[in-house]
Backbone as CSV, one residue per row, in Angstrom:
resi,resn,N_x,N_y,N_z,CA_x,CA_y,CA_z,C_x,C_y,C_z
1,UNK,0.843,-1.199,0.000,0.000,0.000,0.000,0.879,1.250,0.000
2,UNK,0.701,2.431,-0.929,1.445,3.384,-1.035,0.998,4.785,0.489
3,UNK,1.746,4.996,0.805,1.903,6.250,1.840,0.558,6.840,1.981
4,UNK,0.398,7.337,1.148,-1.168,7.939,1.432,-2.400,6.852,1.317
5,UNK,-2.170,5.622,0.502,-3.157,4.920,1.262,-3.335,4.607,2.717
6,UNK,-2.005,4.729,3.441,-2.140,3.608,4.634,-2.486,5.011,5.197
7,UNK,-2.036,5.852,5.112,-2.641,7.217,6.212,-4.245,6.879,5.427
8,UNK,-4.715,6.890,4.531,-6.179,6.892,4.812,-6.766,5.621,5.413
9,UNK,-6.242,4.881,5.730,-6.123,3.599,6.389,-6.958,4.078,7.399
10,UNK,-5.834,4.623,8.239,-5.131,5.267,9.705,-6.313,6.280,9.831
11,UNK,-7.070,6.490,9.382,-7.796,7.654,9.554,-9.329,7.434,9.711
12,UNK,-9.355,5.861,9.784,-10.818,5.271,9.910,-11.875,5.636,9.436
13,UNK,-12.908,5.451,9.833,-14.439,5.807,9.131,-15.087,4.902,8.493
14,UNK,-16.260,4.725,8.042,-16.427,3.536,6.931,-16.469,3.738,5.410
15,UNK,-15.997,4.906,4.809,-15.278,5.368,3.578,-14.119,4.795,3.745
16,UNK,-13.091,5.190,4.554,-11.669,4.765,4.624,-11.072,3.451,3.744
17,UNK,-10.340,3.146,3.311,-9.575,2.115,3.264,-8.256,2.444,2.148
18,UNK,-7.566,0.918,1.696,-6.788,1.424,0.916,-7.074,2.052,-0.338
19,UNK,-6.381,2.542,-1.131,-6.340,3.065,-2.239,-6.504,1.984,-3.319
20,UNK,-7.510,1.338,-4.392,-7.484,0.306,-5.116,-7.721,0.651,-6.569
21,UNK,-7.378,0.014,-7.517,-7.549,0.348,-8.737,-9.016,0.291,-8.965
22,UNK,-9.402,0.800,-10.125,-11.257,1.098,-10.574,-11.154,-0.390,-11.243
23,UNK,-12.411,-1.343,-10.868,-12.721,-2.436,-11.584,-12.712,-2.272,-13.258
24,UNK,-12.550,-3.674,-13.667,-12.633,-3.375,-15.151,-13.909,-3.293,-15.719
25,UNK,-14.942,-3.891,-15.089,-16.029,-3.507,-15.654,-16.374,-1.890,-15.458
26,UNK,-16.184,-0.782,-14.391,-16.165,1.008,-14.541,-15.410,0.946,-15.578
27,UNK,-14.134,0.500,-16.073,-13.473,1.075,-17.155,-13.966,0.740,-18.620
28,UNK,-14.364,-0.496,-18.842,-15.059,-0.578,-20.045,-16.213,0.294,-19.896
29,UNK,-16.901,0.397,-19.046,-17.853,1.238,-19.341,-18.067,2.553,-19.164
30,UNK,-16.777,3.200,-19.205,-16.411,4.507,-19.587,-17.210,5.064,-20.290
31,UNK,-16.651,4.729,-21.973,-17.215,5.221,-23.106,-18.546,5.574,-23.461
32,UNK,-19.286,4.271,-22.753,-21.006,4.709,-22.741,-21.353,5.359,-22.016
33,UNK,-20.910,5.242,-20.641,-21.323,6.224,-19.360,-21.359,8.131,-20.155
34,UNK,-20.159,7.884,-20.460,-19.336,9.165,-21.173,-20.959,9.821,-22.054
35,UNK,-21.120,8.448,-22.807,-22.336,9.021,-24.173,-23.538,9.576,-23.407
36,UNK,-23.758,8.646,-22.466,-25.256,8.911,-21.281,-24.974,10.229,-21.012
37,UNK,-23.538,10.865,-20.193,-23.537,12.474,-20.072,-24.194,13.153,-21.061
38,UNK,-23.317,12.844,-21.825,-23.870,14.009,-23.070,-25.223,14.123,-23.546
39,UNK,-26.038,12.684,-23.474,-27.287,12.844,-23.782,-27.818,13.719,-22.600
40,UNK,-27.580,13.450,-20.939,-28.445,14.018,-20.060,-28.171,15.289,-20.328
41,UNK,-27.208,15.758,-20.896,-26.694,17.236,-20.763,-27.618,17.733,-21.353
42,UNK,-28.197,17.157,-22.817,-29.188,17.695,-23.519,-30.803,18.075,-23.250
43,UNK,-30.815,17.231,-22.319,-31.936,17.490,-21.522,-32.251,18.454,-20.472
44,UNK,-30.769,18.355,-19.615,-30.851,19.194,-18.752,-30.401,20.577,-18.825
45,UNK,-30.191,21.367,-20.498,-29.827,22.581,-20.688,-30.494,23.176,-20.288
46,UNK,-31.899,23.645,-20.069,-32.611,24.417,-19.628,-32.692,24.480,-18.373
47,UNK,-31.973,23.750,-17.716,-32.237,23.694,-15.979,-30.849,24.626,-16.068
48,UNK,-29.903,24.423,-16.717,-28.461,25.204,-16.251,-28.599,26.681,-16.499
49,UNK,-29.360,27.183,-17.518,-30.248,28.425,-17.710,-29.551,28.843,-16.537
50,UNK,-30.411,28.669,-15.779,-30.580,29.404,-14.118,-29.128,29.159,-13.511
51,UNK,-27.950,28.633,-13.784,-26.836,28.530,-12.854,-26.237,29.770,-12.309
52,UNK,-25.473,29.940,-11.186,-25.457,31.521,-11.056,-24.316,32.093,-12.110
53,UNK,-24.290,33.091,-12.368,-24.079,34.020,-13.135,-22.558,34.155,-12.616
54,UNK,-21.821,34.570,-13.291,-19.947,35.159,-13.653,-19.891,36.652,-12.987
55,UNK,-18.836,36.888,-12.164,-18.525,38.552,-12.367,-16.892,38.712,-13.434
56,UNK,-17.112,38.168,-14.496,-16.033,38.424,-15.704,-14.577,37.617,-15.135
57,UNK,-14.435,37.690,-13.973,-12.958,37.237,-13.770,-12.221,35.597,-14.512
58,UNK,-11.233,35.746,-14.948,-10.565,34.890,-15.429,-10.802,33.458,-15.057
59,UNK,-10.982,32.318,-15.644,-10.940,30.932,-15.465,-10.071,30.006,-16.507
60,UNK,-9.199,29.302,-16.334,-8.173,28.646,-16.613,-8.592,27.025,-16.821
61,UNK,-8.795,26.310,-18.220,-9.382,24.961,-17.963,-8.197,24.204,-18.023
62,UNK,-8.154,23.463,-17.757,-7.049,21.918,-18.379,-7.598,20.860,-18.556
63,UNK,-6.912,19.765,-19.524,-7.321,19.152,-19.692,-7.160,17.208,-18.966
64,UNK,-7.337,16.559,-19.028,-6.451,15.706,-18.969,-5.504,14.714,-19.573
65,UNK,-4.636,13.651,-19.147,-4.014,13.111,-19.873,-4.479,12.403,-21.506
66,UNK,-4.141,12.564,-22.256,-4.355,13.008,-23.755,-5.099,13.614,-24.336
67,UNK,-5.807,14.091,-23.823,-7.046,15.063,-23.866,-6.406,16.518,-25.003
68,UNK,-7.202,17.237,-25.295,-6.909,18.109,-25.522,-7.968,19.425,-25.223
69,UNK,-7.715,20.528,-25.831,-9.085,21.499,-25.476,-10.248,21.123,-25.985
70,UNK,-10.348,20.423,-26.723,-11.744,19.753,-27.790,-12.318,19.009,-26.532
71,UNK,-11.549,18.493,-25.584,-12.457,17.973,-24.068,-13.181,18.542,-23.062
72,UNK,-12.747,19.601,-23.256,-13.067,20.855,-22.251,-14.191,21.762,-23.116
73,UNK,-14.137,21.411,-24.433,-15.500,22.624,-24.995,-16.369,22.726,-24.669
74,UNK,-17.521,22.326,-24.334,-18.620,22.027,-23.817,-18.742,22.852,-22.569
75,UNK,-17.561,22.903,-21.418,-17.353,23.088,-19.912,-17.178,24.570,-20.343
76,UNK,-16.228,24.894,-21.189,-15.829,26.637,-21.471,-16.388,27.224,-22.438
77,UNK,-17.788,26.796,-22.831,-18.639,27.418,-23.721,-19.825,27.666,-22.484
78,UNK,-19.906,26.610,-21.955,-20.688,26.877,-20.882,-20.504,28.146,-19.671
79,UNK,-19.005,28.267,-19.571,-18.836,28.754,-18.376,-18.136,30.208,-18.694
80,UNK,-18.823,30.391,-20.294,-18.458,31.895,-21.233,-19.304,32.241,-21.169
81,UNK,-21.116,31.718,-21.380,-22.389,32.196,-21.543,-22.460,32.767,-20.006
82,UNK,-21.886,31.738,-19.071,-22.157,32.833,-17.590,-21.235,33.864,-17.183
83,UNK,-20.443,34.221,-18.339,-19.485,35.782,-18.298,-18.383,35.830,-17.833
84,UNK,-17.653,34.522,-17.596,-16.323,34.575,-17.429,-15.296,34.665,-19.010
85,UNK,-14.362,35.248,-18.283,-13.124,35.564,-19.528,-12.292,33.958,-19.213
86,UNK,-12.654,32.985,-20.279,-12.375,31.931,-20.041,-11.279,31.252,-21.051
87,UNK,-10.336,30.952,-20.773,-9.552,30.651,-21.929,-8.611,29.066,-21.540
88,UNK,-8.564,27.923,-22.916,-7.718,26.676,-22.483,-6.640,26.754,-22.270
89,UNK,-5.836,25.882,-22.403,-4.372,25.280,-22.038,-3.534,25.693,-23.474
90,UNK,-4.319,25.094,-24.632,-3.982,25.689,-25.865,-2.342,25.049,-25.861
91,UNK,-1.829,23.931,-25.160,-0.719,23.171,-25.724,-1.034,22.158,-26.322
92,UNK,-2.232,22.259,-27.454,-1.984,20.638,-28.242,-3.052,19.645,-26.898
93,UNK,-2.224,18.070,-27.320,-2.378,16.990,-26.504,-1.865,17.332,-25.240
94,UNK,-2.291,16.495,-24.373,-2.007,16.447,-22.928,-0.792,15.251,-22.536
95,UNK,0.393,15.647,-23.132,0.901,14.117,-22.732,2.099,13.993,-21.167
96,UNK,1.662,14.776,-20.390,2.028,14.789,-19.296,2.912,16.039,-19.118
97,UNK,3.608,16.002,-18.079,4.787,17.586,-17.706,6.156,17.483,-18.368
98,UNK,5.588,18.087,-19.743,6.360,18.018,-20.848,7.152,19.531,-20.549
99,UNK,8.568,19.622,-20.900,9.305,20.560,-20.797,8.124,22.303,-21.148
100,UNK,7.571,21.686,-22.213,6.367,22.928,-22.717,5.699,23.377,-21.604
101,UNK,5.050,22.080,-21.338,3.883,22.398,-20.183,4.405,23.128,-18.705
102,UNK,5.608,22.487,-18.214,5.846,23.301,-17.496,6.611,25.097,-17.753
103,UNK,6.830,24.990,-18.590,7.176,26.559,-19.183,6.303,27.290,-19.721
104,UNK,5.315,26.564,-20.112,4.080,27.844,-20.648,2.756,27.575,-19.821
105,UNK,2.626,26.989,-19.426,1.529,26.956,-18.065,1.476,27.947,-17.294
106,UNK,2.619,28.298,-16.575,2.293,29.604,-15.902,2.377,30.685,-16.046
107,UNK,3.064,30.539,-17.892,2.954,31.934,-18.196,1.604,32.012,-18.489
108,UNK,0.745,31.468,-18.775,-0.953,30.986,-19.530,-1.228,31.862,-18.107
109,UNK,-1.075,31.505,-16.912,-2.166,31.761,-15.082,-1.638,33.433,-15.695
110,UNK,-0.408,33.594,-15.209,0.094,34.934,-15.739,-0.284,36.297,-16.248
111,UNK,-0.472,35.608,-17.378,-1.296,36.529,-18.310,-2.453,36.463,-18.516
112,UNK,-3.145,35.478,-18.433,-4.696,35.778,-17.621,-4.853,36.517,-16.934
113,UNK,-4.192,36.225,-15.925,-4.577,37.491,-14.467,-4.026,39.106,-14.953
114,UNK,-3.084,38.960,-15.575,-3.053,40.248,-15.959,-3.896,41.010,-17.186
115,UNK,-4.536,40.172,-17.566,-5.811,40.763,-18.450,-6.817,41.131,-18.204
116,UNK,-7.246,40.025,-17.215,-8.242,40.294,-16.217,-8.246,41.170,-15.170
117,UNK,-7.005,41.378,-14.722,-6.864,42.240,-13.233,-6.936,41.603,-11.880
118,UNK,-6.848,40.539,-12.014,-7.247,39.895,-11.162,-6.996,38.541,-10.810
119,UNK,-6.874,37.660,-10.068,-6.767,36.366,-9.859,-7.808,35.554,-10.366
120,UNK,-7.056,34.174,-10.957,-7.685,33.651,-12.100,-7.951,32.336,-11.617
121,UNK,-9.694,31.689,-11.248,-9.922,30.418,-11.075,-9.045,29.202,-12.352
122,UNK,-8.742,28.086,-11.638,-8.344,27.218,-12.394,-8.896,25.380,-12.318
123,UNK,-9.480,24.824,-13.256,-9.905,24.214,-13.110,-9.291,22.746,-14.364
124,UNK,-9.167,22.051,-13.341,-8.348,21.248,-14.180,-9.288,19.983,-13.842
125,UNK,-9.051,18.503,-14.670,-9.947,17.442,-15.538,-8.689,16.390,-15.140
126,UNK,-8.492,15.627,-14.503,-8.080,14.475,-14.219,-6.343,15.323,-13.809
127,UNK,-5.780,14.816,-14.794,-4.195,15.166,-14.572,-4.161,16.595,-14.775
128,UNK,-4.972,17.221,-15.247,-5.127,18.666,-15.286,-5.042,19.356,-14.231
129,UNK,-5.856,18.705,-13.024,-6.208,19.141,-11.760,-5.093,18.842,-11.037
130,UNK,-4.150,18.488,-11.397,-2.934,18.150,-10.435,-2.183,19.033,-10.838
131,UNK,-2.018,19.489,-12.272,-1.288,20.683,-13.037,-1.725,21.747,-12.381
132,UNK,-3.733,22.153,-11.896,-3.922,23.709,-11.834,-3.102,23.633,-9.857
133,UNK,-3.197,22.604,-9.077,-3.176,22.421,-7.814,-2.076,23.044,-8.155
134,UNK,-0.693,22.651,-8.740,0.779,23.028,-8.639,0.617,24.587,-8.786
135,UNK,0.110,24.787,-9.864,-0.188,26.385,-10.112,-0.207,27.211,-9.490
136,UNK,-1.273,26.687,-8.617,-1.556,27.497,-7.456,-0.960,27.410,-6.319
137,UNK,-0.064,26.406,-6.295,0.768,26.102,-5.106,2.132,27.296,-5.162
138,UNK,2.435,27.368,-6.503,3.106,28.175,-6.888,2.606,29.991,-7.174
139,UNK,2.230,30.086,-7.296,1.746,31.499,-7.450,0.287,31.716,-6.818
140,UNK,0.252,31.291,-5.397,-0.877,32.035,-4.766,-1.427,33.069,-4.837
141,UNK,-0.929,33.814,-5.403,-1.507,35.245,-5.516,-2.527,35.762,-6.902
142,UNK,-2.303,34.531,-7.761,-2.968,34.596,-9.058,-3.843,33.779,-8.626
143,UNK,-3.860,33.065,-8.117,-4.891,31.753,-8.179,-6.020,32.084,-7.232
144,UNK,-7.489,32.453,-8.118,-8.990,32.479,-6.501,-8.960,31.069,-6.296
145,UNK,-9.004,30.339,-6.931,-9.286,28.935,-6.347,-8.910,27.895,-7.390
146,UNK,-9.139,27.009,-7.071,-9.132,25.563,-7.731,-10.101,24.504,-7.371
147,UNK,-10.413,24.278,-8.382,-11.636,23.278,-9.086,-11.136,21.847,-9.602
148,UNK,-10.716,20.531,-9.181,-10.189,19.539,-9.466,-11.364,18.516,-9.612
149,UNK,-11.718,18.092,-11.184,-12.475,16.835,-11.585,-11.642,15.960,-11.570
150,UNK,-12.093,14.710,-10.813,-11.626,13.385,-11.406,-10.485,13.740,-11.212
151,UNK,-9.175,14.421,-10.233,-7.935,14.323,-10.472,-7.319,13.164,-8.861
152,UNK,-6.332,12.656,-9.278,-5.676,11.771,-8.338,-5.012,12.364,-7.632
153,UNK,-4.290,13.445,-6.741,-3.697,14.193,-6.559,-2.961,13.538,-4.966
154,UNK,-4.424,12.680,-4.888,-3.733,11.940,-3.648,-3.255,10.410,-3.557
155,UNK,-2.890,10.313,-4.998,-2.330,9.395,-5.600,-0.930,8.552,-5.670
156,UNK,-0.252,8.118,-4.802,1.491,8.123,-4.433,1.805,7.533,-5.538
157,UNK,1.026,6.144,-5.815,1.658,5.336,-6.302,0.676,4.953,-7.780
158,UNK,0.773,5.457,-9.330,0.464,5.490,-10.319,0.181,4.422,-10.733
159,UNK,0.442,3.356,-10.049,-0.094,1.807,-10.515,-1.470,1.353,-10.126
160,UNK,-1.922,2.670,-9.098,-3.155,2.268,-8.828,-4.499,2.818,-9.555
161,UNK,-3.800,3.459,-10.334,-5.238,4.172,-11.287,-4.755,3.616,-12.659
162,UNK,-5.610,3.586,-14.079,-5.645,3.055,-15.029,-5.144,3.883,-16.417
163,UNK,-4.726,4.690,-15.542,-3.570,5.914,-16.579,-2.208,5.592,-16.523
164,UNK,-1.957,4.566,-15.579,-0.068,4.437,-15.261,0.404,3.639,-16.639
165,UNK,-0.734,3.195,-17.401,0.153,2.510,-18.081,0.457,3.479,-19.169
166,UNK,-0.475,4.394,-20.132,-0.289,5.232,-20.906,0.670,6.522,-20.404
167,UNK,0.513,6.881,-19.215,1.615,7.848,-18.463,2.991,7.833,-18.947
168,UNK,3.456,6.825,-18.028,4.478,5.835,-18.239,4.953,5.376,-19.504
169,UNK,4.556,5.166,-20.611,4.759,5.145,-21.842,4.943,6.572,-22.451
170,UNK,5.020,7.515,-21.967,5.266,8.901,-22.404,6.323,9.261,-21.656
171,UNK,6.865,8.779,-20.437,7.670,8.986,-19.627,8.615,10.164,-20.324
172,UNK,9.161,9.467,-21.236,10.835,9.977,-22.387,10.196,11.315,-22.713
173,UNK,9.150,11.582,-22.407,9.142,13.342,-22.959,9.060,14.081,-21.770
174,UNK,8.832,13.429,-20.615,8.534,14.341,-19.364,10.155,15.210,-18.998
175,UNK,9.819,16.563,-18.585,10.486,17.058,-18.242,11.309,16.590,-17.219
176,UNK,12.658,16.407,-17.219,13.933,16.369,-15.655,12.850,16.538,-14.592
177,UNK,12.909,15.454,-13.444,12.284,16.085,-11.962,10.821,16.192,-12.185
178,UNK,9.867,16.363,-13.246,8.488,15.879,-13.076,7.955,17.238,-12.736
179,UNK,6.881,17.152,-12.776,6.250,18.115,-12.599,5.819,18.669,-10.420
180,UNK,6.531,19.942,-10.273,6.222,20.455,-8.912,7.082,19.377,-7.631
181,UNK,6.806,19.124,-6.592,6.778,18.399,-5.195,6.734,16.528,-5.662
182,UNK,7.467,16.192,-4.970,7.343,14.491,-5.104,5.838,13.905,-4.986
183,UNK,5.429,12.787,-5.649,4.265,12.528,-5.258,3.453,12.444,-3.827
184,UNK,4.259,11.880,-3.081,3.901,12.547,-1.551,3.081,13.377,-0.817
185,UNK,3.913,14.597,-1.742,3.849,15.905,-1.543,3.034,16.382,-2.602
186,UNK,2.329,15.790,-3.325,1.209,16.784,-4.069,-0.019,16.681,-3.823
187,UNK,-0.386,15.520,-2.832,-1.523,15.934,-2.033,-1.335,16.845,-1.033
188,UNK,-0.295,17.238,-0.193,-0.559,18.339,0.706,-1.546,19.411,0.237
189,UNK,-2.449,20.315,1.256,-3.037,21.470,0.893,-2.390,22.387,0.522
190,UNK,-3.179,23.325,-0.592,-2.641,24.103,-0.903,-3.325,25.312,-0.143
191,UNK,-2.592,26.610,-0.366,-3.012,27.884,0.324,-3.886,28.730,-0.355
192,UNK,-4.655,28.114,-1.226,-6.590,28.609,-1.829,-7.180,27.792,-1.603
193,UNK,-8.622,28.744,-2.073,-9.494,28.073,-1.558,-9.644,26.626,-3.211
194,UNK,-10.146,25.895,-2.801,-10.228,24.269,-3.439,-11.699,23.314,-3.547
195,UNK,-11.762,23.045,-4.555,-13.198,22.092,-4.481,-12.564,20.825,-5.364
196,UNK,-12.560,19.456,-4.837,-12.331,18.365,-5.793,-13.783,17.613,-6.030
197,UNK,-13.928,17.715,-7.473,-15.004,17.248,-7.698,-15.120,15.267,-7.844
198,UNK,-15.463,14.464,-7.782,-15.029,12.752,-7.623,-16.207,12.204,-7.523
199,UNK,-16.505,11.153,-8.637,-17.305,10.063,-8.239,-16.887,8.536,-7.949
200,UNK,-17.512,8.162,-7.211,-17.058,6.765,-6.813,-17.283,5.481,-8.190
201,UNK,-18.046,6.471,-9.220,-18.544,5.231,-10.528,-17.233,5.769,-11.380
202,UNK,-16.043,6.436,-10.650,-14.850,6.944,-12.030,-13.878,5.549,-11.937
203,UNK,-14.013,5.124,-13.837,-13.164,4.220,-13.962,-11.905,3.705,-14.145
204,UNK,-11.560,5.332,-14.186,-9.459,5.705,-14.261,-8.867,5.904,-13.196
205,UNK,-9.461,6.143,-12.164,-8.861,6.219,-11.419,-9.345,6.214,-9.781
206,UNK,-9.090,6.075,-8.367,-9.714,5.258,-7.557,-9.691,6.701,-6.951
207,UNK,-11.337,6.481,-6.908,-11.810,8.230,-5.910,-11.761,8.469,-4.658
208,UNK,-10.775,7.459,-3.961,-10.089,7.826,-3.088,-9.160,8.815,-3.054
209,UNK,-8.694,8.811,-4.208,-7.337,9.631,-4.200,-7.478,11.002,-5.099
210,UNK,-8.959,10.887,-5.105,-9.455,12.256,-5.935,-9.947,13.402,-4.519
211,UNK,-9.789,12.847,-3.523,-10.404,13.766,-2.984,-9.445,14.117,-1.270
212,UNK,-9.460,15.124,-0.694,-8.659,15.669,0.417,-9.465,15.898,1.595
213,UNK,-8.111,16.114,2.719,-9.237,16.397,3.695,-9.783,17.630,4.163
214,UNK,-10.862,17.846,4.749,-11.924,19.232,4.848,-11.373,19.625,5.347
215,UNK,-10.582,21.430,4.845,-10.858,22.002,5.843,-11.340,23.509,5.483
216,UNK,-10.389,24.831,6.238,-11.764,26.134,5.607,-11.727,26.158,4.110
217,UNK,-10.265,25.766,3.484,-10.181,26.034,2.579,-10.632,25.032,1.670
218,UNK,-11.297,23.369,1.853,-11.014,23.096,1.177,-12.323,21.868,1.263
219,UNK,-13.140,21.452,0.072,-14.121,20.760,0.344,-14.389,19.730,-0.835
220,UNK,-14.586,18.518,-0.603,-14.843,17.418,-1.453,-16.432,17.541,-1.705
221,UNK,-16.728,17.313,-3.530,-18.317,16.975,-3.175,-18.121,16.043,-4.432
222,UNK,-19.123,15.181,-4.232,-19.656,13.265,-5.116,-20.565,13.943,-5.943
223,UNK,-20.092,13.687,-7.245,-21.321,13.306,-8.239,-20.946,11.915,-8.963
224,UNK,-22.117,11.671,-9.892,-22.201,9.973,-10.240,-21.965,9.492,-11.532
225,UNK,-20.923,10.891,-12.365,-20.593,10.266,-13.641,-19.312,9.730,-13.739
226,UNK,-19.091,9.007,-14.852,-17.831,8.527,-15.048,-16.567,9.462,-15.291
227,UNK,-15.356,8.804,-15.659,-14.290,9.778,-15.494,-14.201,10.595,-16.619
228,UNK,-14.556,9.854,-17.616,-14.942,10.663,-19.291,-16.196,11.422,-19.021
229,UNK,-17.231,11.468,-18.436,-18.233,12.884,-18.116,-18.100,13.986,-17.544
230,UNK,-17.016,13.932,-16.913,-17.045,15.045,-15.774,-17.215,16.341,-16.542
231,UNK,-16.510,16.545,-17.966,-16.724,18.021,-18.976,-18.133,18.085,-19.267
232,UNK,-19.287,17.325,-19.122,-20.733,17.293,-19.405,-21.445,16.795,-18.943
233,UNK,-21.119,16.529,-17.803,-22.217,16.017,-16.504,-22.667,17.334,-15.917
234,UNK,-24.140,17.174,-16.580,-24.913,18.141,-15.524,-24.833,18.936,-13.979
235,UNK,-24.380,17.820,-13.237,-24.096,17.993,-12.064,-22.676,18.692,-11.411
236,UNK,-22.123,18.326,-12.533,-20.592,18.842,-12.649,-20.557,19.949,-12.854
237,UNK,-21.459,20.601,-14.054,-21.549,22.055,-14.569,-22.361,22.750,-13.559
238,UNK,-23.335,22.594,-12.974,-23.928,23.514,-12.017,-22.806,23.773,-10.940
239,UNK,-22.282,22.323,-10.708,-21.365,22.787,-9.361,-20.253,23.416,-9.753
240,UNK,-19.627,23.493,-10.518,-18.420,24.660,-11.219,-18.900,25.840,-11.084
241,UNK,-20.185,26.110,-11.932,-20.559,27.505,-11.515,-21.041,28.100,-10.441
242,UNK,-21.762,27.190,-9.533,-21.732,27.584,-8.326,-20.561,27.759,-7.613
243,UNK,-19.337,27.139,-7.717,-18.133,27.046,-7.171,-17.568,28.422,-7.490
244,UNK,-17.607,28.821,-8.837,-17.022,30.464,-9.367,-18.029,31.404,-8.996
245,UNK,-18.800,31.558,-8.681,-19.704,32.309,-8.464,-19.758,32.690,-6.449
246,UNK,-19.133,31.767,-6.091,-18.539,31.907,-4.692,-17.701,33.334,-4.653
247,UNK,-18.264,33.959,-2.881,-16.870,34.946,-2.719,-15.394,34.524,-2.701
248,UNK,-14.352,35.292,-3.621,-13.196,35.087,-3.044,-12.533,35.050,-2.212
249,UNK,-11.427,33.695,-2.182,-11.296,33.994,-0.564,-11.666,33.479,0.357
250,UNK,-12.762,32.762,0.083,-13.469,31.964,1.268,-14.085,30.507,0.850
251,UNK,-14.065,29.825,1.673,-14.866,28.439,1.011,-16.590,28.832,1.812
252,UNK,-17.454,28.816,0.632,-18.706,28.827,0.993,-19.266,27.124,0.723
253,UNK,-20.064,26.444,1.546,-20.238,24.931,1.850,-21.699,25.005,0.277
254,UNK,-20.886,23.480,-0.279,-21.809,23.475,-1.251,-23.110,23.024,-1.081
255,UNK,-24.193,23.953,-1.958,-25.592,23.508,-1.246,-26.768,23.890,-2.514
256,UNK,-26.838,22.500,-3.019,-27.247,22.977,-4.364,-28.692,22.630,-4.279
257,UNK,-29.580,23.513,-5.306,-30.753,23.752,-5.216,-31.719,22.756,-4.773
258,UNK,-33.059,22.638,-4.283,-33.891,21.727,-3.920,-33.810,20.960,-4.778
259,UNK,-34.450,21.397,-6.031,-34.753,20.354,-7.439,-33.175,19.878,-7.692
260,UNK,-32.256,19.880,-7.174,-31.017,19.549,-7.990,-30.225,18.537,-6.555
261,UNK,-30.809,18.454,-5.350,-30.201,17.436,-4.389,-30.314,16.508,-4.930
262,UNK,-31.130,16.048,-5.747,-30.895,14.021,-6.076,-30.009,13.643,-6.763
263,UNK,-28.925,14.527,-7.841,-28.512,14.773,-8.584,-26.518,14.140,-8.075
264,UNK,-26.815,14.892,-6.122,-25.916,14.504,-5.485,-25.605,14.035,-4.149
265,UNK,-24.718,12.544,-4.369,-24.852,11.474,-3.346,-24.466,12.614,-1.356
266,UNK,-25.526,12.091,-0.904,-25.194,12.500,0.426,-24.052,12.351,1.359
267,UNK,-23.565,11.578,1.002,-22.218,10.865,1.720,-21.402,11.685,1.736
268,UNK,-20.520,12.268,2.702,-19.560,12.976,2.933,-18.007,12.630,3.363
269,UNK,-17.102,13.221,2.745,-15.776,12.473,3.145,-15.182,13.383,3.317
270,UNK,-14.462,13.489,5.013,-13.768,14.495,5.535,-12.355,13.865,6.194
């Protein structure tokens, strides 16, 4: 068991245990789960109508591992109609902390914020969300918050989610030293405020390690799509915008509309 499993070991509850890979039946059934988003999405456009509204400030998407911005369209077309100055990653494919990625990534937070005036939400999609966490670990002062779908962050050991093998096969382009803090060390908290978004039906990776522990700054909430929905799961998109639509600065506790509680599992992990 890798380091941060056995501390969640150690930390009891009846969530707790080790860290385990996603069965193969969640992973084959990715792809359809994935299609079901997109259909519910279609249904449920008119309910997102009403999500709360943008005050213009900057938002930063990423994507995840091979992904590109074509994954994220849907999420930053969405989260343009509610008036944020929203812009991608815009490096191509996602093939891990490629000499690029770490050199133009933060010039990307950078110059956002300096367009905007302001500190720039960042919201990153599996390995994305481990990219915006560093970001912000690094330049607190740009970063209002961070928004992590589906990311492993509390992940030590890469053999336990269903990306180590494609990762790892890209290895030879990753930059000297990897991207930020040893794995260890990239679950520690960071110093913004934080929402990891995780469902327990994600088939890449074990949503144990998608999610941290509570505190002012920092709050886990469950929805029930797969790891390929999270850019068009209904539930995903209301809670992003409710998440940006938060004061800066502060973690406000998520509490989503009457008609929209069934949407998300009650269970809490602190």
């Amino acid at each position: 068991m890798s380091a941060i499993g056995e501390r969640w070991a150690a930390r009891g509850g009846a969530d707790r245990g080790p860290l385990r890979r996603p069965s193969i039946a969640l992973l084959l059934a990715e792809p359809a789960r994935g299609l079901a988003n997109l259909a519910e999405l279609s249904v449920a456009a008119p309910c997102l109508t009403f999500a709360p509204r943008g005050d213009g400030h900057g938002v930063l998407v990423l994507p995840g591992l091979l992904a590109t911005d074509a994954s994220t369209g849907i999420l930053r077309r969405f989260l343009r109609l509610l008036g944020y100055d929203v812009r991608g990653w815009k490096l191509a494919r996602n093939l891990g902390p490629t000499a690029a990625v770490l050199d133009k990534l933060p010039r990307a937070l950078l110059d956002l914020a300096e367009r905007t005036e302001g500190p720039v939400s960042l919201i990153g999609w599996s390995l994305g969300g481990i990219y915006a966490r560093e970001l912000a670990r690094q330049h607190p002062a740009k970063a209002r918050q961070v928004i992590t779908l589906g990311s492993p962050f509390a992940l030590a050991d890469s053999r336990h989610g269903r990306a180590h093998g494609p990762y790892q096969r890209r290895a030879n382009m990753h930059a000297p030293g990897g991207w930020g803090p040893m794995p260890d060390q990239v679950g520690q908290p960071i110093g913004v405020v934080s929402t990891s978004v995780y469902s327990r039906r994600d088939g890449i990776v074990p949503w144990r390690a998608c999610v941290g522990l509570e505190t002012a700054l920092h709050e886990n909430v469950e929805v029930r799509c797969g790891h390929l929905g999270f850019g068009v799961d209904p539930a995903t998109l209301w809670l992003v915008a409710d998440r940006l639509a938060a004061p800066a600065d502060r973690r406000r506790e998520f509490r989503p509309p009457l008609a929209l509680r069934p949407l998300y599992p009650r269970r809490r992990v602190r």
